[in-house]
C-alpha positions in Angstrom: -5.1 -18.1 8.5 -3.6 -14.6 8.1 -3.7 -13.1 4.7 -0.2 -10.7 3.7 -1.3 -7.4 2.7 0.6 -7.8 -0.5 -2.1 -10.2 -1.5 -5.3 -8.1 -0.3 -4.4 -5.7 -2.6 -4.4 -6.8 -6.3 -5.1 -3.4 -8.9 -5.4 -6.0 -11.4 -8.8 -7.0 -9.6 -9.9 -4.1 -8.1 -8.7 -0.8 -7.8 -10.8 -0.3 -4.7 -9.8 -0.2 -0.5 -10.8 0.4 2.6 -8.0 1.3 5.0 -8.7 1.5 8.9 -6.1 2.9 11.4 -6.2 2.7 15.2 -4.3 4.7 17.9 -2.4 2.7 20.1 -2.6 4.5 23.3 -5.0 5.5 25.5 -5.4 9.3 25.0 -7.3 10.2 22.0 -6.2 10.6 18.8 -9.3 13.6 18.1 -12.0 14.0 20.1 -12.4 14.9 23.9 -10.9 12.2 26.8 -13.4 11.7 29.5 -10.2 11.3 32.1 -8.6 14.6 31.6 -10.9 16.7 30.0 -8.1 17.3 27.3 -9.6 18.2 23.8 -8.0 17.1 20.4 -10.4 17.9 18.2 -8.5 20.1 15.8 -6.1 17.2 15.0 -8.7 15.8 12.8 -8.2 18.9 10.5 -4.9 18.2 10.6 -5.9 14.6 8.8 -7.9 16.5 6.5 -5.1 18.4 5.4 -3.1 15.9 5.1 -5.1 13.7 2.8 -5.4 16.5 0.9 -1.4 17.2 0.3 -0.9 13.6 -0.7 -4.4 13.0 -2.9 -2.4 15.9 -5.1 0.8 13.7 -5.1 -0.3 10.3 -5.5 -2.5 8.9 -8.0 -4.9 7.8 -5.2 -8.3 9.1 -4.9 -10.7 9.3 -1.5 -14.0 7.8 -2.3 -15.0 8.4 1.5 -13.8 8.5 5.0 -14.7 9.8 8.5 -12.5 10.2 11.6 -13.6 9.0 15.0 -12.1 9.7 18.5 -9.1 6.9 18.3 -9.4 5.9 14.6 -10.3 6.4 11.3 -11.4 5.3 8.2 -10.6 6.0 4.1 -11.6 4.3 1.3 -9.3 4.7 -1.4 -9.3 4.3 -5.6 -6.1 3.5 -7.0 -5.4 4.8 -10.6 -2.3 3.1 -11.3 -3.2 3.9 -15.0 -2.6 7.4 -14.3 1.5 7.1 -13.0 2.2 4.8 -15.5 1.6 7.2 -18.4 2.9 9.9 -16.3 6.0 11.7 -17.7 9.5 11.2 -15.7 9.7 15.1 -14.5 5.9 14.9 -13.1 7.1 11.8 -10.8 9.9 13.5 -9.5 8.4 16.9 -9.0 5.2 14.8 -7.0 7.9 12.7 -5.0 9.6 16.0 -4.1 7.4 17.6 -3.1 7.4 15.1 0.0 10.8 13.8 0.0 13.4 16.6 -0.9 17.0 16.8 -0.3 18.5 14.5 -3.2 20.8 16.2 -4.9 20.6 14.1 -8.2 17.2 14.9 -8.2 17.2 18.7 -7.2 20.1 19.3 -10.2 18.1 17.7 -12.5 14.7 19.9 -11.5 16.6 23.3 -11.4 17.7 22.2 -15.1 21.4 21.5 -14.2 23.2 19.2 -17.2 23.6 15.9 -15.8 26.2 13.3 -16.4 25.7 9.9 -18.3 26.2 8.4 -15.4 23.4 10.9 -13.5 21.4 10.5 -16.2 21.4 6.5 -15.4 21.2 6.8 -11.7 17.9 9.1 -12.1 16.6 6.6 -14.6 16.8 4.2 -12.1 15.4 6.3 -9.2 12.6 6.7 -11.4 11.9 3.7 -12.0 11.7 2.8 -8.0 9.4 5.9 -7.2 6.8 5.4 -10.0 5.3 2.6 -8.7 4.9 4.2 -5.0 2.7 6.9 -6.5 -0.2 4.4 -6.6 1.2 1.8 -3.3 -1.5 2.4 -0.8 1.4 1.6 1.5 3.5 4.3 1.2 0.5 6.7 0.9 -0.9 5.5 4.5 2.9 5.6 5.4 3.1 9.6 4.6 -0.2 10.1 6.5 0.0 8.2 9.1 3.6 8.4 10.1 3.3 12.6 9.7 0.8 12.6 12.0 2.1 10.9 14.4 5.2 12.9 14.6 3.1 15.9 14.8 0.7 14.5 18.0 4.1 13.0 19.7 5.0 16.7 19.1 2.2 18.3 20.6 2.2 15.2 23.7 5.9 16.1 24.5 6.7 12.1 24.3 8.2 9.5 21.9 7.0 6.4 20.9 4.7 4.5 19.1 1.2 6.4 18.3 -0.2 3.5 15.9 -1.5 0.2 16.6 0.3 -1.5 14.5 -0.1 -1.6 10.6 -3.5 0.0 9.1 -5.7 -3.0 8.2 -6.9 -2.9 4.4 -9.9 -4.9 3.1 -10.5 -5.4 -1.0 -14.0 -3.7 -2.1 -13.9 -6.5 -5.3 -17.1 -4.9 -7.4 -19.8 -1.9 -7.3 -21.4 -3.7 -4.3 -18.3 -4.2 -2.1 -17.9 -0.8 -3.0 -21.3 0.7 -2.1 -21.5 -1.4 1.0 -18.2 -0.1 2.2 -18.9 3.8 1.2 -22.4 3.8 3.0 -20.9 1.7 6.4 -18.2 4.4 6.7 -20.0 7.1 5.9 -22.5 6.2 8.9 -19.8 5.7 11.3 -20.9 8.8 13.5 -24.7 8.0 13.4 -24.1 4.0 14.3 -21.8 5.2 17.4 -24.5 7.4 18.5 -22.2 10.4 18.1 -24.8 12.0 15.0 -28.3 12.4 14.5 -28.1 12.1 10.6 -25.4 12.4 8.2 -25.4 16.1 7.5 -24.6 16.4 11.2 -21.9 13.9 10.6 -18.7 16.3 11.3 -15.0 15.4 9.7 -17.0 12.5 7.8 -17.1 12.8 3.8 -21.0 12.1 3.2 -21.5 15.6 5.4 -18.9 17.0 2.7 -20.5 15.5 0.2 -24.1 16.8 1.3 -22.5 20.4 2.2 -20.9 20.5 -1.4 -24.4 20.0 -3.2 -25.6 22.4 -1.1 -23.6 24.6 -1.9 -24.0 23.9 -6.0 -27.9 24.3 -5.3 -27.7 27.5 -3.2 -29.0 25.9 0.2 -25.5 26.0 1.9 -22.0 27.4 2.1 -19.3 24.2 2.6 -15.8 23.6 1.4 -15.5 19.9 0.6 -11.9 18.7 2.3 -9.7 16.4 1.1 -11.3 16.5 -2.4 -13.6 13.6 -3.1 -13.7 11.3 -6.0 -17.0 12.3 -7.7 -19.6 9.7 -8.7 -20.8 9.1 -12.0 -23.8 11.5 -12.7 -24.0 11.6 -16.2 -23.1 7.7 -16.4 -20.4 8.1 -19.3 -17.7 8.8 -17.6 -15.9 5.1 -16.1 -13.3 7.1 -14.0 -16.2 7.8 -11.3 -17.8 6.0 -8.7 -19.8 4.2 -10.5 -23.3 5.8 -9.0 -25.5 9.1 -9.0 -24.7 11.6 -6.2 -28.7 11.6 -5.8 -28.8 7.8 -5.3 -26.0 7.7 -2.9 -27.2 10.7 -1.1 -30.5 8.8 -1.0 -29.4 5.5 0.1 -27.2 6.9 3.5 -30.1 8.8 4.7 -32.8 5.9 4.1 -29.9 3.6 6.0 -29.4 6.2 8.7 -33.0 6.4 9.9 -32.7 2.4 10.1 -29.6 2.5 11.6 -30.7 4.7 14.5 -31.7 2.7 17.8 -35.5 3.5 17.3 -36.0 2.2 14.4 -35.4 -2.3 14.3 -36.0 -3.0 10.8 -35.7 -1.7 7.4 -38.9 -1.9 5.1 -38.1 -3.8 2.1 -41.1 -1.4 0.1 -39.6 2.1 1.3 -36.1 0.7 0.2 -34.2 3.3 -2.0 -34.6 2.4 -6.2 -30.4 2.1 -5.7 -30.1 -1.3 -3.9 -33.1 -2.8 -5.7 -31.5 -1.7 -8.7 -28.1 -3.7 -7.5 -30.2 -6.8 -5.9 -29.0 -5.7 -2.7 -31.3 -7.3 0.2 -32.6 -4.2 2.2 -33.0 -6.0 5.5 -29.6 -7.6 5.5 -28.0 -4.0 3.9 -30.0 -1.8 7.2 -28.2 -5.0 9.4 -25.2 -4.8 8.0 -25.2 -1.1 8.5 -26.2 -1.4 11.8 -23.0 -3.1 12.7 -25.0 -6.6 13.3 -23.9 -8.7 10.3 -20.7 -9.5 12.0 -17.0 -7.7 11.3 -15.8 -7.0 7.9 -14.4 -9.1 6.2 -10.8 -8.7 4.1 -12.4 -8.6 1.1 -16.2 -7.2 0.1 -18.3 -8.3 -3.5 -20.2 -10.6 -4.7 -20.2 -13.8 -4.0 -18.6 -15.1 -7.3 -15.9 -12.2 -6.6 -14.8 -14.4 -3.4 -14.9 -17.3 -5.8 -12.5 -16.0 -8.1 -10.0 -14.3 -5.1 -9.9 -17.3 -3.5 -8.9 -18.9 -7.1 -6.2 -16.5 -7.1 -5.1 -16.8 -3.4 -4.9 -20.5 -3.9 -7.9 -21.4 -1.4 -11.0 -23.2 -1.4 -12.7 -20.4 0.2 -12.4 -17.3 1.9 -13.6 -15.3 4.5 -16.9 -13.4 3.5 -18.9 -15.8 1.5 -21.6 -15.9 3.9 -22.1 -12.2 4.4 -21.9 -12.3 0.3 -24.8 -14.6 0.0 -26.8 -12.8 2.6 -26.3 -9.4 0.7 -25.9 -9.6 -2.7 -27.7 -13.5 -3.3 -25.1 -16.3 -4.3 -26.2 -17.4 -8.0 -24.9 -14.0 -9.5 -23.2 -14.7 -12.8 -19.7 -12.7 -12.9 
């Protein structure tokens, strides 16, 4: 049974997603097509760019992503915390800065007096664009939709460029969330297209990597979009809730397993992080490996799927299995 969108995402369980979009036609979205030799490669900067105009707009950060020939990937935090405090001339300036051209809300920036009646219309218009500074809807809308009008541009034709809507999947906990991170940020080296991660072009783990080498003197990188940081020092609950180090650590022991030449992970060479999280190495280098079956719509623990599918009214939902296999069954929430 199909699951609406509007009840995938939930910020009052997780602020966490993983949003995947897919060009609908056959010529590439970035990358080189094999038929006419045609290269689009710089559109993936133009992505980059993009996500990083609208991570300054809306209260939405980019945990990771990585942009293939004819898709991509982001996984997104949501600080809907963040707008809601924010003041009333902040949510217009953001939503301006996008959408301009209303003239009640151009008076009112330029300092004009407004009327009583103004004064309740823009009271009202605020109250409708708040909430879309944290709707991963209408942030996917203003990437996807602008870039499509800029590759129909560029392709002299009309039409749709999408395939259909983006699909999102809830990352429930820290393991959704870390299982997610790691599988799209070894997109490249799992299609074959990469050797390792740090040769993992227009992917954030190689931004990532490039940016610590940068702080430690070993390389000159600019890391774009910005990235929500993890937690180094561990007192700060607005980060990923992990060490750089022990990321970094995890995605290159997974890539070597991931690669063709290598069949197995080794449960006693397995990175301190997913012991730590009682994360089963074999099953997490599988998984990885694009062998544990498709993604499901939402990623946790298993006890996480018990209480969405509470919420969603269900007996169960898709994903308990891969939960058990990952993360063990019997884990108190």
């Amino acid at each position: 049974m199909t699951i609406a969108r509007s009840q995938i995402i939930s910020l009052d369980t997780t602020p966490y997603y993983h949003c995947v979009s897919r060009c609908v036609r056959r010529a590439f979205l970035c990358g080189t097509d094999q038929l006419t030799g045609q290269s689009f490669d710089h559109r993936k900067q133009w992505i980059l760019d993009r996500l990083g105009i609208l991570t300054q707009v809306f209260a939405i950060d980019i945990c990771a992503y990585a942009l293939m020939s004819n898709h991509y990937h982001v996984v997104l935090r949501v600080d809907r915390a963040r707008v809601e405090q924010m003041p009333d001339h902040e949510v217009l300036v953001r939503w301006n800065s996008l959408f301009s051209g209303n003239p009640l809300v151009s008076n009112y920036l330029a300092g004009n007096e407004l009327s009583r009646m103004e004064q309740k219309n823009l009271a009202d218009l605020i109250e409708e664009i708040r909430p879309r500074l944290y709707d991963i809807s209408w942030f996917m809308r203003c990437l996807n939709e602008w870039i499509a009008r800029q590759a129909n541009k560029e392709d002299g034709c009309k039409g749709r460029f999408w395939e259909g809507r983006f699909r999102t999947q809830a990352l429930l906990d820290e393991h959704g969330l870390l299982t997610c991170m790691a599988y799209v940020d070894l997109n490249a080296v799992r299609a074959g297209i990469a050797d390792s991660p740090e040769n993992s072009d227009f992917s954030s783990i190689q931004a990532r990597i490039h940016t610590w080498g940068k702080a430690t003197g070993e390389m000159v990188a600019a890391q774009c979009p910005p990235l929500l940081e993890f937690n180094d020092s561990g007192k700060d609950d607005d980060l990923l809730p992990f060490t750089l180090v022990d990321y970094m650590e995890l995605v290159d022991w997974t890539a070597r397993n991931v690669r063709a030449d290598k069949s197995s992970a080794m449960s006693e060479d397995a990175p301190p992080l997913l012991e730590r999280m009682g994360i089963e190495a074999g099953t997490f280098a599988m998984q990885m490996r694009g062998e544990g079956g498709k993604f499901p719509l939402f990623m946790g623990a298993y006890h996480c799927l018990q209480h969405t599918a509470l919420r969603l009214g269900r007996r169960c939902i898709q994903g308990s299995g891969t939960a058990r296999q990952l993360f063990g069954g019997d884990r108190a929430s």
